[in-house]
PLY file of the C-alpha trace (Angstrom):
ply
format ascii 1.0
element vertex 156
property float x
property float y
property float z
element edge 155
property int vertex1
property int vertex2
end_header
0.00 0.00 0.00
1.02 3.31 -1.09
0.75 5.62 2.04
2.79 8.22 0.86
0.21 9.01 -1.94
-2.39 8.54 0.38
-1.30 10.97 3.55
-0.51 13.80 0.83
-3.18 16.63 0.87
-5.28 17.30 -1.98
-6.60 20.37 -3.68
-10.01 21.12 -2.69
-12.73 20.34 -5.23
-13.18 23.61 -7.49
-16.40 25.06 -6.28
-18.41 26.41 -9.00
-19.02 30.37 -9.32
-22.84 29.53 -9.94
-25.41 30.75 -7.80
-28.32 30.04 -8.16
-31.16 32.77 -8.92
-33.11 34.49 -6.37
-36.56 34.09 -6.16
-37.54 37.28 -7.15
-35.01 36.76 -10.02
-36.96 33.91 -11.24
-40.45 35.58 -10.76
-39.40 38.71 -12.55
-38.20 35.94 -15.62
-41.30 34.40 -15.53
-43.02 37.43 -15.83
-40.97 38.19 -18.80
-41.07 35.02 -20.67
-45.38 35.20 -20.25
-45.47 38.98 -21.20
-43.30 37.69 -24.56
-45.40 34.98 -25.15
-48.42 36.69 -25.30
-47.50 39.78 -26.54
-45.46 38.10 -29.93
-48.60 35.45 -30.62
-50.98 38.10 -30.05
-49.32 40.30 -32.50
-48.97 37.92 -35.14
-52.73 38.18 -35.16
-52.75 41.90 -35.56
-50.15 41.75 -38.46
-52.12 39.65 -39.96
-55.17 42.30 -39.68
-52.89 44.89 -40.78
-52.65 43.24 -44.17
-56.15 42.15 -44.18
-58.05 44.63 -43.21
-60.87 44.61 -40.36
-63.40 44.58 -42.85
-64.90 41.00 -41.27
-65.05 42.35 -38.01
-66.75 45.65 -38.76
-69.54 42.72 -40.71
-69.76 40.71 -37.49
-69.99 44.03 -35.74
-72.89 45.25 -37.56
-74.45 41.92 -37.46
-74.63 42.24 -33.31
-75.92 45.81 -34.08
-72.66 47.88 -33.15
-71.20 50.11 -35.58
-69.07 48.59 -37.89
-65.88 51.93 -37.15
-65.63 49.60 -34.21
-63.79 47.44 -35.54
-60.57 49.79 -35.87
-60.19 48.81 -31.99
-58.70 45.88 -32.92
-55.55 47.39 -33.53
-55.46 49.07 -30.65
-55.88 45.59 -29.19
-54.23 43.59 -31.41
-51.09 45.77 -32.49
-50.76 48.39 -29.80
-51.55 46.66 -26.93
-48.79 44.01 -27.76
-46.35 46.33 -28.22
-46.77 47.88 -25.04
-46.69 44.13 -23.58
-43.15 43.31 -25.21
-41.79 46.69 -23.98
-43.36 46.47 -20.92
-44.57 49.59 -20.03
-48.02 50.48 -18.81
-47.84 46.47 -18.50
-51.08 46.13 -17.17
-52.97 48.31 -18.46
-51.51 46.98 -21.94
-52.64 43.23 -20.90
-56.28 44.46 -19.70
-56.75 45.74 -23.30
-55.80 42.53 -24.49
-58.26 40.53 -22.14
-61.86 42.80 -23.35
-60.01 42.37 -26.85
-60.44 38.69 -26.20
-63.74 38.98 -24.59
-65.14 40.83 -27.90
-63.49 38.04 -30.02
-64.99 35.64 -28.08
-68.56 37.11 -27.67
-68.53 37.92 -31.33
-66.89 34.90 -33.32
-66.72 31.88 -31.10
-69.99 31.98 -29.14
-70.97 29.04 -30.23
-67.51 27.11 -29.47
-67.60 28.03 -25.65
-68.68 24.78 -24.57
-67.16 22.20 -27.30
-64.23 20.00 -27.06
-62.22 19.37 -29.84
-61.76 15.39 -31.34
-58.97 15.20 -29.22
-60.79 15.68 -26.02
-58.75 19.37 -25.56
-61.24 22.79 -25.53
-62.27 23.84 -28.81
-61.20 27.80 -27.63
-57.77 26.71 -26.07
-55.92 29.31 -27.96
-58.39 32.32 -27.25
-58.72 30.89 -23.65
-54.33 30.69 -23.66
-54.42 34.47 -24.88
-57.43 35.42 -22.32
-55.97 34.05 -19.22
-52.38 34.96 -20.04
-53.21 38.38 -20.43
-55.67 38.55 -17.29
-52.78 36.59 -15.49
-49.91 39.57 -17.18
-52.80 42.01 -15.30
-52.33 40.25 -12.19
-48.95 40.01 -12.00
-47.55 43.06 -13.20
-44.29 43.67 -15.38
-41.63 42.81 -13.09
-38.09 44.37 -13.21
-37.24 42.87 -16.45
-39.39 45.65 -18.60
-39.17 49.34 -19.55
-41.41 50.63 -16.60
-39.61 48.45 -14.29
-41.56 47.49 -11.24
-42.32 50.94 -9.95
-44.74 52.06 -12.20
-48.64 52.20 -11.58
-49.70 50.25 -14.42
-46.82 47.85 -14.41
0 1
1 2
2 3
3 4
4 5
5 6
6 7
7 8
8 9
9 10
10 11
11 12
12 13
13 14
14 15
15 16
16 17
17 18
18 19
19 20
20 21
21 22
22 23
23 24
24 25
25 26
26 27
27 28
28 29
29 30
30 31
31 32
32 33
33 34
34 35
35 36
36 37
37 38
38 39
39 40
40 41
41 42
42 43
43 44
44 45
45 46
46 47
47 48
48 49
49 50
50 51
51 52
52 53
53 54
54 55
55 56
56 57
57 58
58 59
59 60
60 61
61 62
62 63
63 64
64 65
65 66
66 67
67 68
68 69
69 70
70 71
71 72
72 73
73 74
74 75
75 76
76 77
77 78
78 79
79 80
80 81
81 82
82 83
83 84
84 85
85 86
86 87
87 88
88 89
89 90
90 91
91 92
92 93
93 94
94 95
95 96
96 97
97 98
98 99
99 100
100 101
101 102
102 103
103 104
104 105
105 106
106 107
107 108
108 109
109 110
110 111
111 112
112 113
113 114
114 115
115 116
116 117
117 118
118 119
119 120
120 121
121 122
122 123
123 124
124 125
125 126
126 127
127 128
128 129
129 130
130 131
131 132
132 133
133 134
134 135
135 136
136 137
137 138
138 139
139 140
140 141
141 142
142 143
143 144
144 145
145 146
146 147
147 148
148 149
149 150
150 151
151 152
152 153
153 154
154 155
């Protein structure tokens, strides 16, 4: 047996320099990453209008008896809203636009979808449900630190 090798003192094991992330680190990330998520698939559908025109909304408008100029609003909703979302400033009050944009969408177009599941068993509205409850969730929560207003604002 080999003591000498055995008595001689090692190096200590190399800690890492990693910490690990505070709490608040990780709920200001997680803020982030749901303010992105919404805000980028939401605007996708606004780009969309922006090429398309509203013209089918300001129909389904005028079919429910509102005027049909409403249907502008859907860029505030759709394109502005977002925007503020991904920036995030006036966070909430950005997301809360997004939620009665949601609530028009579904009133108007998928009334009759509210209660239906899907072949696969999954909710027939998951997507407008996923952009509803994100946003009302982004309304909840706030901005966090991670965003243009940072977390003093009023309406972040």
């Amino acid at each position: 047996m080999n003591t000498v090798a055995a008595n001689t003192p090692r190096a200590p094991i190399a800690s890492s320099s990693f910490t690990s992330p505070s709490p608040a680190a990780l709920d200001d990330a997680g803020k982030l990453l749901l303010r992105v998520t919404i805000g980028v698939l939401v605007l996708l559908h606004g780009i969309f209008k922006l090429s398309a025109g509203v013209g089918f909304i300001g129909g389904m408008l005028a079919k429910a008896g509102l005027p049909g100029s409403l249907a502008y609003l859907v860029y505030v909703g759709e394109i502005v809203a977002p925007l503020l979302l991904l920036a995030g400033y006036w966070t909430r009050a950005a997301a809360g636009v997004i939620v009665i944009n949601m609530i028009v969408a579904l009133g108007l177009v998928h009334m009759a979808d509210l209660f239906a599941l899907t072949k696969q068993g999954g909710w027939a509205l998951e997507l407008q449900g996923l952009y509803l409850f994100g946003a009302l969730t982004v309304v909840l929560l706030g901005a966090g630190r991670f965003s243009v207003g940072g977390t003093s604002g009023r309406w972040n």
